[in-house]
PDB file of N, CA, C and O in Angstrom:
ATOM      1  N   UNK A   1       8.104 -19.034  -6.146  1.00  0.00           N
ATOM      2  CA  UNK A   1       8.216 -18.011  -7.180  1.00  0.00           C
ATOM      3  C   UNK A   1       9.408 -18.329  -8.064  1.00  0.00           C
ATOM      4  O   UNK A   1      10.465 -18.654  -7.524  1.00  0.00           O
ATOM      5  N   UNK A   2       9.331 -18.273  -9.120  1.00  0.00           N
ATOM      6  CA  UNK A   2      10.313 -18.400 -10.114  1.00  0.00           C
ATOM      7  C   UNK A   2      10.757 -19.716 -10.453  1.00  0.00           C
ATOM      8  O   UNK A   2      11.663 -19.913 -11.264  1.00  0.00           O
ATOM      9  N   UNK A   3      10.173 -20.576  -9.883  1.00  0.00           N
ATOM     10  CA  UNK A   3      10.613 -22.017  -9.346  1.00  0.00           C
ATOM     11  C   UNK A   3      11.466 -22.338 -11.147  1.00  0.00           C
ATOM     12  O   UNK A   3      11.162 -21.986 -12.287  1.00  0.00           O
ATOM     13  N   UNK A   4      12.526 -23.107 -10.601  1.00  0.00           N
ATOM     14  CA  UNK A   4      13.490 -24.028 -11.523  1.00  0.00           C
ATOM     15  C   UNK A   4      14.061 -25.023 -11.403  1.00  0.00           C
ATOM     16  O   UNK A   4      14.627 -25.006 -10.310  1.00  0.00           O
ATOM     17  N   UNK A   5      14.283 -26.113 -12.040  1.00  0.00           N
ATOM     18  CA  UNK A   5      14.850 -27.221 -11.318  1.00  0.00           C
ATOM     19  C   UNK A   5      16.575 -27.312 -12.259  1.00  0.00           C
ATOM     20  O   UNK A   5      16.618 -27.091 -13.469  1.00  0.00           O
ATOM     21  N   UNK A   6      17.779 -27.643 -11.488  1.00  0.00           N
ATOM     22  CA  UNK A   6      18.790 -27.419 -11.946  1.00  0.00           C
ATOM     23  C   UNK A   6      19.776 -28.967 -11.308  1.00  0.00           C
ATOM     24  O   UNK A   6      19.435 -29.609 -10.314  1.00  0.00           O
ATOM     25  N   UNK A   7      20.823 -29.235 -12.050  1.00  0.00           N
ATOM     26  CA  UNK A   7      21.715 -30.202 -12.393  1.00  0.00           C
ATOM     27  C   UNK A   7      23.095 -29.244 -12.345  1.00  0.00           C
ATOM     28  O   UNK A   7      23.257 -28.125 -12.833  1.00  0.00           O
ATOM     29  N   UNK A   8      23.785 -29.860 -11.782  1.00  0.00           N
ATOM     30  CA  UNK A   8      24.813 -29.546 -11.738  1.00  0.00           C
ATOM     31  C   UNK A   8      25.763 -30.798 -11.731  1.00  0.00           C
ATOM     32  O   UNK A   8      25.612 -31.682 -10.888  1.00  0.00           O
ATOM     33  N   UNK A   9      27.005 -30.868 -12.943  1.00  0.00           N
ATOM     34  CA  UNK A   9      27.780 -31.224 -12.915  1.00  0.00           C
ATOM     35  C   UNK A   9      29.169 -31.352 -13.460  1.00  0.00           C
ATOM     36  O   UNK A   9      29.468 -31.246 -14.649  1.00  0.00           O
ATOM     37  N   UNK A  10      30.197 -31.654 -12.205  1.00  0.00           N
ATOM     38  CA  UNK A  10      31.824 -31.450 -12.167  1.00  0.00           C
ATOM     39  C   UNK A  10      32.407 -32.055 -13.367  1.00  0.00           C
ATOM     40  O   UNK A  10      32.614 -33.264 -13.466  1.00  0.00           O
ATOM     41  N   UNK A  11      32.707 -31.069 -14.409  1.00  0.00           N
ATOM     42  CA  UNK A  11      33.402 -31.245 -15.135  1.00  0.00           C
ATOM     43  C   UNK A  11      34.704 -30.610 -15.479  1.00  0.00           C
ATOM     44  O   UNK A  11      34.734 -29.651 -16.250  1.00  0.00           O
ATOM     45  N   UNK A  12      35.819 -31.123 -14.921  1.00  0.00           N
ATOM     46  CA  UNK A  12      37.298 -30.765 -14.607  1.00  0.00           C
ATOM     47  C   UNK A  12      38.248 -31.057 -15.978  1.00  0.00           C
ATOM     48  O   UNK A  12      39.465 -31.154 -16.136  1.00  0.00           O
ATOM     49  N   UNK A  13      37.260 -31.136 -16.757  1.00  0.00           N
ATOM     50  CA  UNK A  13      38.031 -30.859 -18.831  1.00  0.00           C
ATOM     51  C   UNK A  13      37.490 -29.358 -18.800  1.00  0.00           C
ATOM     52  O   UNK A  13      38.191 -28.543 -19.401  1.00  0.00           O
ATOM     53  N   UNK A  14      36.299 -28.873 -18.159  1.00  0.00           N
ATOM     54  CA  UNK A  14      36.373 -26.883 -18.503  1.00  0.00           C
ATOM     55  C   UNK A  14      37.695 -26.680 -18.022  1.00  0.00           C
ATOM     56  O   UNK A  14      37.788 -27.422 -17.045  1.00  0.00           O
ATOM     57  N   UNK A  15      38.949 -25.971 -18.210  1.00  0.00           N
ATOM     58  CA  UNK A  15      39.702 -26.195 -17.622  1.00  0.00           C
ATOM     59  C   UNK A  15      40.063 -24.411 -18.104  1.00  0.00           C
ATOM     60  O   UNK A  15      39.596 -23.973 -19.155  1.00  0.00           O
ATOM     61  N   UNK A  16      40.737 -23.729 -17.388  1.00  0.00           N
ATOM     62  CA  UNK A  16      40.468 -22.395 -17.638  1.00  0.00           C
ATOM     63  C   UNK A  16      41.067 -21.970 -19.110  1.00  0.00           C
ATOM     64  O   UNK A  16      40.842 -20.802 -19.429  1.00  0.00           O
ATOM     65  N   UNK A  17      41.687 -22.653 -19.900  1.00  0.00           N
ATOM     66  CA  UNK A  17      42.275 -22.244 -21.250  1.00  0.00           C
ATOM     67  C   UNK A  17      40.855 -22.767 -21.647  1.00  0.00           C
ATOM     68  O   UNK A  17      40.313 -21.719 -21.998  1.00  0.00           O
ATOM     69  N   UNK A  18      40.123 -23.552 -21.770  1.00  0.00           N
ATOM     70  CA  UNK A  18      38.790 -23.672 -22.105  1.00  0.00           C
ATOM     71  C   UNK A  18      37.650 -22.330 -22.405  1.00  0.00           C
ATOM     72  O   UNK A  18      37.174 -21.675 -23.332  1.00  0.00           O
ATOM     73  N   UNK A  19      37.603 -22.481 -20.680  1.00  0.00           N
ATOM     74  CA  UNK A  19      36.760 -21.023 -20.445  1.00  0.00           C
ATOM     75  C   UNK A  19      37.639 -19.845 -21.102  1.00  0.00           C
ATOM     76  O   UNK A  19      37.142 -19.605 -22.202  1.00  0.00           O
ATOM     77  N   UNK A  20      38.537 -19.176 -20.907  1.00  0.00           N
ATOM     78  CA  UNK A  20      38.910 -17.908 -21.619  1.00  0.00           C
ATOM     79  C   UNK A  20      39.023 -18.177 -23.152  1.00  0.00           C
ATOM     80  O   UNK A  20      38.531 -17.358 -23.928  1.00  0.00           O
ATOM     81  N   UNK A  21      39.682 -19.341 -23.635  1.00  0.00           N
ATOM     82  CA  UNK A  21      40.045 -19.336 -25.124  1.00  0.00           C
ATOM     83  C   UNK A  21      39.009 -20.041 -26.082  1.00  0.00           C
ATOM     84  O   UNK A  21      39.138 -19.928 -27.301  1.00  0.00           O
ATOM     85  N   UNK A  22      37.993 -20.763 -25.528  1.00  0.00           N
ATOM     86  CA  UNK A  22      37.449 -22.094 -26.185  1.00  0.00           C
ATOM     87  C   UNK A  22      35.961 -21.477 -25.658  1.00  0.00           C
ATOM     88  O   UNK A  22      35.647 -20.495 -24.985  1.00  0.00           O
ATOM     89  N   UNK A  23      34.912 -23.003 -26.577  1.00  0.00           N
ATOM     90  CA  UNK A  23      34.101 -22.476 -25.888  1.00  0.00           C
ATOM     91  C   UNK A  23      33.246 -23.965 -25.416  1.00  0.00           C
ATOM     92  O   UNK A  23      33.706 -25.095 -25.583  1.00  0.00           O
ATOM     93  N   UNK A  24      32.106 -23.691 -24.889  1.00  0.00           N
ATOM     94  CA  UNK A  24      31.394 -24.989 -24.317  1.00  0.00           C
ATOM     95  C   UNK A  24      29.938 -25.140 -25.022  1.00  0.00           C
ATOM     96  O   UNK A  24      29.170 -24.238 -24.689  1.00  0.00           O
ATOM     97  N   UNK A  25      29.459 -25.980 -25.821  1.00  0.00           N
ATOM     98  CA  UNK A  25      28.453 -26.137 -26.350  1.00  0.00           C
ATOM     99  C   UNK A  25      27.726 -27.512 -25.909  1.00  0.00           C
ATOM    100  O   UNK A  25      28.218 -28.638 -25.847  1.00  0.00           O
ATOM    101  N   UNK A  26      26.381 -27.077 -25.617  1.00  0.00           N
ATOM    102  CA  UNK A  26      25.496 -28.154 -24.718  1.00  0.00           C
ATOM    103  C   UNK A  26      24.272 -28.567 -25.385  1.00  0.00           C
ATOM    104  O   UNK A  26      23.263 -27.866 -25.472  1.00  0.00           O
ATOM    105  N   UNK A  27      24.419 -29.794 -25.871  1.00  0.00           N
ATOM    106  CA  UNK A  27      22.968 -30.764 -26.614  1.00  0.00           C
ATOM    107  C   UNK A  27      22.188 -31.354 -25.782  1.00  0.00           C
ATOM    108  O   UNK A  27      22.666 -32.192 -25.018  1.00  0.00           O
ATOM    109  N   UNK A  28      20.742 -31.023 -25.752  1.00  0.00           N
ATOM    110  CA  UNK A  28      19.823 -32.331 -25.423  1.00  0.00           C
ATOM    111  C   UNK A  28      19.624 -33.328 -26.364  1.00  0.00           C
ATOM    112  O   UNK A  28      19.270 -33.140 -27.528  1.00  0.00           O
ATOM    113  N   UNK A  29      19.872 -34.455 -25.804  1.00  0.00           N
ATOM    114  CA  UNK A  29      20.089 -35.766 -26.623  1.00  0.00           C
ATOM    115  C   UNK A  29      18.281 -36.476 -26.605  1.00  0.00           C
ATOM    116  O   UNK A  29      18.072 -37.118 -25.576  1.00  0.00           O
ATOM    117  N   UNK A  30      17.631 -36.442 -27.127  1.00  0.00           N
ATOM    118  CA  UNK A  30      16.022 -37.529 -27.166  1.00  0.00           C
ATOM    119  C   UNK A  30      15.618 -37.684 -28.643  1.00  0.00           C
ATOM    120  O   UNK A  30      16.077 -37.138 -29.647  1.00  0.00           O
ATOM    121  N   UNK A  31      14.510 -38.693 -28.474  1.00  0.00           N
ATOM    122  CA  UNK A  31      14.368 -39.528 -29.139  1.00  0.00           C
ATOM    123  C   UNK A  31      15.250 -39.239 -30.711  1.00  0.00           C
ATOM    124  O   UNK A  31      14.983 -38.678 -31.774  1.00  0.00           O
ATOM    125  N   UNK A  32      16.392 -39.962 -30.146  1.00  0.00           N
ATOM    126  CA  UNK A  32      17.943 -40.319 -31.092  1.00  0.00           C
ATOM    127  C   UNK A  32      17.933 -38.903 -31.982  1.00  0.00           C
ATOM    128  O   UNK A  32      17.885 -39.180 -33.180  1.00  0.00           O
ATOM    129  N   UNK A  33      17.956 -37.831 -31.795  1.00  0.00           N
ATOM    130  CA  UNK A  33      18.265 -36.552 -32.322  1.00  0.00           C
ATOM    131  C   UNK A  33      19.102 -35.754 -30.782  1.00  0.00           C
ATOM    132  O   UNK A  33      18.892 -36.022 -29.599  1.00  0.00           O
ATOM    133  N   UNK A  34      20.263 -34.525 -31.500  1.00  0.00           N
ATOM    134  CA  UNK A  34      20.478 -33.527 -30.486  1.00  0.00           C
ATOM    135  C   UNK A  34      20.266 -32.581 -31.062  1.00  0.00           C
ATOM    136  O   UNK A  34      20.451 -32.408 -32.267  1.00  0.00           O
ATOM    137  N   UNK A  35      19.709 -31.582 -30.034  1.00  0.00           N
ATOM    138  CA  UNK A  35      19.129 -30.333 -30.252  1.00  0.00           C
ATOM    139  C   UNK A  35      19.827 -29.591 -28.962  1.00  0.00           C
ATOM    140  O   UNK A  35      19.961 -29.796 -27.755  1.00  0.00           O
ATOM    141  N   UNK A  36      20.185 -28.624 -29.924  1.00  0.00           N
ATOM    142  CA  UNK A  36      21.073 -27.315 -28.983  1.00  0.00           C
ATOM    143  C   UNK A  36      20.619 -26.813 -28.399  1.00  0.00           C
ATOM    144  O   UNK A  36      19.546 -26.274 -28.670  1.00  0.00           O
ATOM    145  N   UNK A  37      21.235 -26.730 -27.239  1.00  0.00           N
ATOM    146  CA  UNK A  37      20.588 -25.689 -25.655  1.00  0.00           C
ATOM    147  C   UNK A  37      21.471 -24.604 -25.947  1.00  0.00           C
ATOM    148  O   UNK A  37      22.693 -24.512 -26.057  1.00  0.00           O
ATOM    149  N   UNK A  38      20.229 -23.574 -26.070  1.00  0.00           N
ATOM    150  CA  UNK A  38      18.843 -23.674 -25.031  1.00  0.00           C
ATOM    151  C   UNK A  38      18.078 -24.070 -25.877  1.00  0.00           C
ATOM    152  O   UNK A  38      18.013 -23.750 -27.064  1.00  0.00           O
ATOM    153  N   UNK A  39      17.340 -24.933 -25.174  1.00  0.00           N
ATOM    154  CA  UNK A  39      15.909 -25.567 -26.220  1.00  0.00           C
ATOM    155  C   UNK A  39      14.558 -24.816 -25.441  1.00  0.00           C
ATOM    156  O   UNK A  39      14.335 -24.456 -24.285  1.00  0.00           O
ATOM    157  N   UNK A  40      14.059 -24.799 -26.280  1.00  0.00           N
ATOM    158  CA  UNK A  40      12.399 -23.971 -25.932  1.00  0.00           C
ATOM    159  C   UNK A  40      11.768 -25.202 -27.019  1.00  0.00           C
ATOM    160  O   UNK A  40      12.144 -25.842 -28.001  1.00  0.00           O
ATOM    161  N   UNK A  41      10.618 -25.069 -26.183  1.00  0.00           N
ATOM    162  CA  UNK A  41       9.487 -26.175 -26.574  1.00  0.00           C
ATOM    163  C   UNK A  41       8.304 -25.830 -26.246  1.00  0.00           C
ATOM    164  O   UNK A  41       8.295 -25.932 -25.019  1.00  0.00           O
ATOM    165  N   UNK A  42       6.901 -25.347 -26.720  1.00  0.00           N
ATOM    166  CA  UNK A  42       5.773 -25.295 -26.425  1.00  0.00           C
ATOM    167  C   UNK A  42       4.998 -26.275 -26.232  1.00  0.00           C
ATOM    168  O   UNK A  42       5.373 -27.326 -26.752  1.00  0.00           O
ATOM    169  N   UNK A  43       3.736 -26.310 -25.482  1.00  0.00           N
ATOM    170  CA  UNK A  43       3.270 -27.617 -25.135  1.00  0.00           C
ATOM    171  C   UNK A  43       2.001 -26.973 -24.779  1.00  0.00           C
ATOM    172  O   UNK A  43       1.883 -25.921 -24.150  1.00  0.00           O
ATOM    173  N   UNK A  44       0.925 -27.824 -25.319  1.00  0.00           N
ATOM    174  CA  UNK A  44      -0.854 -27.891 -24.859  1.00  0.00           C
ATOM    175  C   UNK A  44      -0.864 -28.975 -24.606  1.00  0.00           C
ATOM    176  O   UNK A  44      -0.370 -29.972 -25.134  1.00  0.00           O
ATOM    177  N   UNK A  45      -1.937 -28.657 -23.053  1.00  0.00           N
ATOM    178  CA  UNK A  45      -2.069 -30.767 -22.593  1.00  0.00           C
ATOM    179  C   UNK A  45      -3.763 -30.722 -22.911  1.00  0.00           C
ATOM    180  O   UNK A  45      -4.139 -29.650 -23.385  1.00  0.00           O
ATOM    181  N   UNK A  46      -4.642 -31.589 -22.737  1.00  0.00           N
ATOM    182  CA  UNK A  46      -5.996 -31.898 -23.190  1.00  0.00           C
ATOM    183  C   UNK A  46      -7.109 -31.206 -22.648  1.00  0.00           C
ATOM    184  O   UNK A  46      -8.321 -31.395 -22.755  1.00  0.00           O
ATOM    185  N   UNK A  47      -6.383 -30.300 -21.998  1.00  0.00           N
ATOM    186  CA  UNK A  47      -7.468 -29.170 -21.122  1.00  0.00           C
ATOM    187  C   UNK A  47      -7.129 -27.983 -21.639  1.00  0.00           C
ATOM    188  O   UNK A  47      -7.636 -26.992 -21.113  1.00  0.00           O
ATOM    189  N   UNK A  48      -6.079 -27.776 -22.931  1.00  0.00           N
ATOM    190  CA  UNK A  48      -5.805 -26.548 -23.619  1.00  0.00           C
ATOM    191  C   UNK A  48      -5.431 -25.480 -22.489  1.00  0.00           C
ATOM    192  O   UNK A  48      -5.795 -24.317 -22.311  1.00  0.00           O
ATOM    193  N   UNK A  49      -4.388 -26.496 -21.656  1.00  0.00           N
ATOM    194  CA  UNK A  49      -3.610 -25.400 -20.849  1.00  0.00           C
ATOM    195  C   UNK A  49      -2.050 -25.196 -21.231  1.00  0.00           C
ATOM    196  O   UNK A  49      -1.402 -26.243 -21.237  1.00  0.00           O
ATOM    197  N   UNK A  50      -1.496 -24.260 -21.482  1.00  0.00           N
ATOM    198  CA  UNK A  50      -0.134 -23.968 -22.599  1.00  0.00           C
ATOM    199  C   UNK A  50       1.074 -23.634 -21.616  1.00  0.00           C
ATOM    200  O   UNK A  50       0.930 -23.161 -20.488  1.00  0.00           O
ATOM    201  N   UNK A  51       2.206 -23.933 -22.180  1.00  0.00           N
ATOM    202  CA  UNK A  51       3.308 -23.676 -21.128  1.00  0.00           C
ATOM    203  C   UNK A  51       4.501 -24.063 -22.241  1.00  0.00           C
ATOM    204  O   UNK A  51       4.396 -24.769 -23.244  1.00  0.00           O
ATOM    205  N   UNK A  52       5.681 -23.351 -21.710  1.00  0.00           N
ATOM    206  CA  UNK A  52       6.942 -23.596 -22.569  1.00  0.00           C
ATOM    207  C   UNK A  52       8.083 -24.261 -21.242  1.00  0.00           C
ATOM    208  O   UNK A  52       8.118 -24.184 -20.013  1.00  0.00           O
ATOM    209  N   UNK A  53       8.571 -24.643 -21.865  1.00  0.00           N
ATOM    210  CA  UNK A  53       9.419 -25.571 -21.442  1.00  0.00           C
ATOM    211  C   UNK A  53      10.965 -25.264 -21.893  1.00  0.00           C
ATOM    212  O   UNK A  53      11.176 -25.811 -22.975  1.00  0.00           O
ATOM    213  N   UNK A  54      12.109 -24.562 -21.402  1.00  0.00           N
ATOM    214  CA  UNK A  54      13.322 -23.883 -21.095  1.00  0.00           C
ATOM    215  C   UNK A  54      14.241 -24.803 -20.977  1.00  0.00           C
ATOM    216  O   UNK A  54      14.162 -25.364 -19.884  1.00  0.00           O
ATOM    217  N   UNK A  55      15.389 -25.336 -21.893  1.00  0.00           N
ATOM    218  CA  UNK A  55      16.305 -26.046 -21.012  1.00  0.00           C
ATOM    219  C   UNK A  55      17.514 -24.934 -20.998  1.00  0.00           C
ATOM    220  O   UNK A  55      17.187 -24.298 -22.000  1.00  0.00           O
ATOM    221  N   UNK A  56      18.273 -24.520 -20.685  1.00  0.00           N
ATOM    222  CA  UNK A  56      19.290 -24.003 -20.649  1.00  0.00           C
ATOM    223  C   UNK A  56      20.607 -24.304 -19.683  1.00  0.00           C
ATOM    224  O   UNK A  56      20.681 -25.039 -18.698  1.00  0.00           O
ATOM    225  N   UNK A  57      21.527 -23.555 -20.253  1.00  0.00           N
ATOM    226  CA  UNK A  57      23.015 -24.034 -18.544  1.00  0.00           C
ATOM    227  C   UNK A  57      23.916 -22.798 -19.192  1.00  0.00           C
ATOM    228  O   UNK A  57      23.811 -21.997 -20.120  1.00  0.00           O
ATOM    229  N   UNK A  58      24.664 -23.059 -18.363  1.00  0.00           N
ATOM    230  CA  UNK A  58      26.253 -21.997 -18.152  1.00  0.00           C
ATOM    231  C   UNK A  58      27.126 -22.662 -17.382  1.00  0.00           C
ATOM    232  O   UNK A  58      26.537 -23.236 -16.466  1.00  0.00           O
ATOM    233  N   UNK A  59      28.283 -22.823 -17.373  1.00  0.00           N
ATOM    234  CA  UNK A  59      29.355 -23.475 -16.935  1.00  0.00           C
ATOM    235  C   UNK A  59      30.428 -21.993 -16.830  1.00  0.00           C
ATOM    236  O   UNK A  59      30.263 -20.845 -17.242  1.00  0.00           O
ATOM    237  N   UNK A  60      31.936 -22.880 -15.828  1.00  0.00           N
ATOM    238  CA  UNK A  60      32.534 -21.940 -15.319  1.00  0.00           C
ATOM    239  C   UNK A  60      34.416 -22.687 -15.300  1.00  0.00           C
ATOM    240  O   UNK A  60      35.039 -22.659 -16.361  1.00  0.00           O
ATOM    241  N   UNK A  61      34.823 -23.046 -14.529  1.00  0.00           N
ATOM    242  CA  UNK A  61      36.080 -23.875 -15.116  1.00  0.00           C
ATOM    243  C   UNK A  61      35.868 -24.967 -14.081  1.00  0.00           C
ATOM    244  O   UNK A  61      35.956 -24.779 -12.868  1.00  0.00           O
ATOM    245  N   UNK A  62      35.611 -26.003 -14.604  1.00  0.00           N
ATOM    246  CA  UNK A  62      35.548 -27.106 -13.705  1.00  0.00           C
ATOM    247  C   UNK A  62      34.141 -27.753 -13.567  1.00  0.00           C
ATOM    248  O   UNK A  62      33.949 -28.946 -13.331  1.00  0.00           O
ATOM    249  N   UNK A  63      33.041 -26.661 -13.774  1.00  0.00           N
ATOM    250  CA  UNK A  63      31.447 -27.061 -13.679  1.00  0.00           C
ATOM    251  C   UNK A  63      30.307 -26.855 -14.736  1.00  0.00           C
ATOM    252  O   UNK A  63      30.252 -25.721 -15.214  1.00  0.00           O
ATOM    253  N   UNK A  64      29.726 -27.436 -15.015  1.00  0.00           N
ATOM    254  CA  UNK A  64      28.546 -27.029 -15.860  1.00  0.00           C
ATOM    255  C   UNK A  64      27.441 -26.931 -15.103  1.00  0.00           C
ATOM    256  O   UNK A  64      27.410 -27.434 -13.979  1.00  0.00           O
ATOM    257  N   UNK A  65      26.535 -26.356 -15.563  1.00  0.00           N
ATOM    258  CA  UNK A  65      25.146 -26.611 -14.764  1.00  0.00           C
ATOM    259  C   UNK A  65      23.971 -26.432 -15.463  1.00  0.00           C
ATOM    260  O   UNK A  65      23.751 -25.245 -15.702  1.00  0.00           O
ATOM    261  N   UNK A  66      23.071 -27.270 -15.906  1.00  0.00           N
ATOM    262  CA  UNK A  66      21.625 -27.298 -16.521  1.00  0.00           C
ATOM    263  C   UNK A  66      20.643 -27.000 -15.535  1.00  0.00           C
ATOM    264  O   UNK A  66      20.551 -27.292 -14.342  1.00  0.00           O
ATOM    265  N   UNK A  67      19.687 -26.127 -16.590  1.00  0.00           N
ATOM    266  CA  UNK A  67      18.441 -25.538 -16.078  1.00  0.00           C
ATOM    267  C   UNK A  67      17.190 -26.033 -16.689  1.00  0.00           C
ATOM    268  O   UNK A  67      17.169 -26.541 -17.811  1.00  0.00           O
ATOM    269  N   UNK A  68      16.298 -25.905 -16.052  1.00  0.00           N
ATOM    270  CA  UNK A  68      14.950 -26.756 -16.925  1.00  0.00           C
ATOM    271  C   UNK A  68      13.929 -25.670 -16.004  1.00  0.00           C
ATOM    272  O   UNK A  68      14.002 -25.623 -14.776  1.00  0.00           O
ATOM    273  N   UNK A  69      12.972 -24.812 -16.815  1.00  0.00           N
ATOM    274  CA  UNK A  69      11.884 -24.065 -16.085  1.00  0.00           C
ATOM    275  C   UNK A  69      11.119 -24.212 -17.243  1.00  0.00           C
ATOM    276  O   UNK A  69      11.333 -24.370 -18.445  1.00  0.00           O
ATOM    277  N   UNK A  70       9.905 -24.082 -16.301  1.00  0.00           N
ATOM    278  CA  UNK A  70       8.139 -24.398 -16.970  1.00  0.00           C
ATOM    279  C   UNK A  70       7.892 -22.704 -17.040  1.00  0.00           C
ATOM    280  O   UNK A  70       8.272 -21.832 -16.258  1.00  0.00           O
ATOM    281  N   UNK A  71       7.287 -22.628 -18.000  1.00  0.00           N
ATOM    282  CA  UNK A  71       6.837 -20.793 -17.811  1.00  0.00           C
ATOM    283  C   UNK A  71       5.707 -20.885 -16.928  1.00  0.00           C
ATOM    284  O   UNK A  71       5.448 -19.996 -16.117  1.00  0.00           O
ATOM    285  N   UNK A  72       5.005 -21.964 -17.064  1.00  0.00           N
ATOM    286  CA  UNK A  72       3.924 -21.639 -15.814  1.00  0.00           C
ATOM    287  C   UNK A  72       3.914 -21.899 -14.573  1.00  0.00           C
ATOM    288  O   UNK A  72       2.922 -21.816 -13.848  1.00  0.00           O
ATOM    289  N   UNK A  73       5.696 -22.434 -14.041  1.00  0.00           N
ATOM    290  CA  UNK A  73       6.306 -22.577 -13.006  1.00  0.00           C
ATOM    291  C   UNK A  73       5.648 -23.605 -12.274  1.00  0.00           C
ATOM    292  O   UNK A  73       5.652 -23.441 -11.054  1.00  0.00           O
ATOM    293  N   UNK A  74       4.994 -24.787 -12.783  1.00  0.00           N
ATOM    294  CA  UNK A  74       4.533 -25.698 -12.351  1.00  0.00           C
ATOM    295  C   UNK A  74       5.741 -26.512 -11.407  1.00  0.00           C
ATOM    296  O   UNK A  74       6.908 -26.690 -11.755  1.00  0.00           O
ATOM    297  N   UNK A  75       5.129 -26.930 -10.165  1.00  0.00           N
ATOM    298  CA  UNK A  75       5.972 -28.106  -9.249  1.00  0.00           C
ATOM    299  C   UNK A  75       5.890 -29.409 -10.256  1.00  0.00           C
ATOM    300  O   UNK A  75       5.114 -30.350 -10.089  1.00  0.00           O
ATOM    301  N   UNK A  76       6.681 -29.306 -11.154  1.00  0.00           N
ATOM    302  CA  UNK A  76       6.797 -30.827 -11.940  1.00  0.00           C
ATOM    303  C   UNK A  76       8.026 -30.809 -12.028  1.00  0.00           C
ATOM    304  O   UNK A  76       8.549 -29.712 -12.221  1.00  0.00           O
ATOM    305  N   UNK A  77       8.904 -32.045 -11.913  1.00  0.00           N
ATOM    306  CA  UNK A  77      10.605 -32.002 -11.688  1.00  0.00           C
ATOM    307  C   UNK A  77      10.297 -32.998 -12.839  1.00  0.00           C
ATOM    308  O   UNK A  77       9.476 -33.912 -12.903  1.00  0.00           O
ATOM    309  N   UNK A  78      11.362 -32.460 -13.875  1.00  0.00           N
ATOM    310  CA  UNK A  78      11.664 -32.857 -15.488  1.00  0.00           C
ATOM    311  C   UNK A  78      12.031 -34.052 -15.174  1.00  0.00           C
ATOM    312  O   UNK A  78      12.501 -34.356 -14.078  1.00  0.00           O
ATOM    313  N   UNK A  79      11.851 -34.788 -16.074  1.00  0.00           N
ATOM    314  CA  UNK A  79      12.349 -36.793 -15.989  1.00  0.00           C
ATOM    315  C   UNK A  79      14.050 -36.416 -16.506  1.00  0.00           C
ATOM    316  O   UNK A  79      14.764 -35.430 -16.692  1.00  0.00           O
ATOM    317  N   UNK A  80      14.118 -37.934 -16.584  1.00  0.00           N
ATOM    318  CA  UNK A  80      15.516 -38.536 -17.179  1.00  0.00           C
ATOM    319  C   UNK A  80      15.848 -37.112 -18.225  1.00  0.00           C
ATOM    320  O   UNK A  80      14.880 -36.510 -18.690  1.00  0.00           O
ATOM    321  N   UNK A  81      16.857 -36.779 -18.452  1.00  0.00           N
ATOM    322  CA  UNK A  81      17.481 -36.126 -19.522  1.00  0.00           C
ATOM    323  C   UNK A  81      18.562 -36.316 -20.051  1.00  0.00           C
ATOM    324  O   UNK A  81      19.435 -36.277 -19.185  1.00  0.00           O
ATOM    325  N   UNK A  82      19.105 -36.569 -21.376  1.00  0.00           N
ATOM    326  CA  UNK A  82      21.020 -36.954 -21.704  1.00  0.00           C
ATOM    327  C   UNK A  82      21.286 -35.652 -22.571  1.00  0.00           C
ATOM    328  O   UNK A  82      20.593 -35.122 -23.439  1.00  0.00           O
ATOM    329  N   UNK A  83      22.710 -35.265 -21.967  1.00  0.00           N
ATOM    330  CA  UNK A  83      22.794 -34.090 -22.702  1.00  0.00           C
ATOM    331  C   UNK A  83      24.443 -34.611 -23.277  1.00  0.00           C
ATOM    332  O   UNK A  83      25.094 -35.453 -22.658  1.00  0.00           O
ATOM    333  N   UNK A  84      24.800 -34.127 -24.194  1.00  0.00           N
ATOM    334  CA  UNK A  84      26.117 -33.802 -24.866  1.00  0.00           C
ATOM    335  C   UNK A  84      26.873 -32.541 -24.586  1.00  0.00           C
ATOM    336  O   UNK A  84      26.437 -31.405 -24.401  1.00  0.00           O
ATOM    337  N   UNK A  85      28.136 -33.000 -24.596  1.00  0.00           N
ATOM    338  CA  UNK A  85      28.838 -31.593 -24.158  1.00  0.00           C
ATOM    339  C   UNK A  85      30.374 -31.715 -24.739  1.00  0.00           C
ATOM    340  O   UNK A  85      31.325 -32.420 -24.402  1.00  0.00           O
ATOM    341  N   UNK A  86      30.163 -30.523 -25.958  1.00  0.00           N
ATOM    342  CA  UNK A  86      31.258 -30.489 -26.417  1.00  0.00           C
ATOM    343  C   UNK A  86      32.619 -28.935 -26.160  1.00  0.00           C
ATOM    344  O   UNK A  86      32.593 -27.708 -26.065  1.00  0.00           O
ATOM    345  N   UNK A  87      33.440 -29.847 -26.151  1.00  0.00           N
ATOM    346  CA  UNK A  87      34.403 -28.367 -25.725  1.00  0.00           C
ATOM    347  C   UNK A  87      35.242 -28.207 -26.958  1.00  0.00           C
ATOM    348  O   UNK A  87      35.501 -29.145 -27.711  1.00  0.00           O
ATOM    349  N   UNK A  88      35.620 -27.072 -27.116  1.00  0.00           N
ATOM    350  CA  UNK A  88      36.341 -26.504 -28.421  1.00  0.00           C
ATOM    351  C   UNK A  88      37.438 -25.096 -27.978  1.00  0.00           C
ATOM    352  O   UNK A  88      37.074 -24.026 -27.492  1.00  0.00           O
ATOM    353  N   UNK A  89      38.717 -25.483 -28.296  1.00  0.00           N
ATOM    354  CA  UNK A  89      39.707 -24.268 -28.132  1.00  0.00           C
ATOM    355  C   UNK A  89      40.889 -24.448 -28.818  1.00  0.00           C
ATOM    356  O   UNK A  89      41.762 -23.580 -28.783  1.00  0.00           O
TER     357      UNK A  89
END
């Protein structure tokens, strides 16, 4: 139920003047464009079965963590992904 597949990783530049004063902004990087998370994406496959596709994250001081859910909660674990991550304070 609810199924999601998630990434987590230690990043020790959130550093708490970060988190309280600054902020954290997260790109999916593909085919050579970035697009800001959260990304939503709709999708029909050849049997005109429909589903959206969620990337999102939230971070804390020290961690980030990406999310990837199918709305139709399919057991499919998302491929390769490159994300960007910029901090600002």
């Amino acid at each position: 139920l609810n199924r999601y597949y998630t990434s987590h990783f230690s990043m020790p530049e959130i550093t708490s003047t970060v988190y309280k004063d600054g902020t954290v902004v997260a790109y999916l990087v593909t085919n050579g464009v970035q697009q800001n998370l959260p990304y939503v994406r709709h999708y029909e496959d050849s049997s005109g079965n429909l589903w959206t596709q969620t990337v999102d994250y939230d971070f804390s001081v020290g961690n980030l963590n990406v999310y990837v859910t199918n709305s139709d909660f399919a057991k499919e674990q998302p491929g390769t992904m490159n994300f960007r991550v910029v901090l600002m304070w």
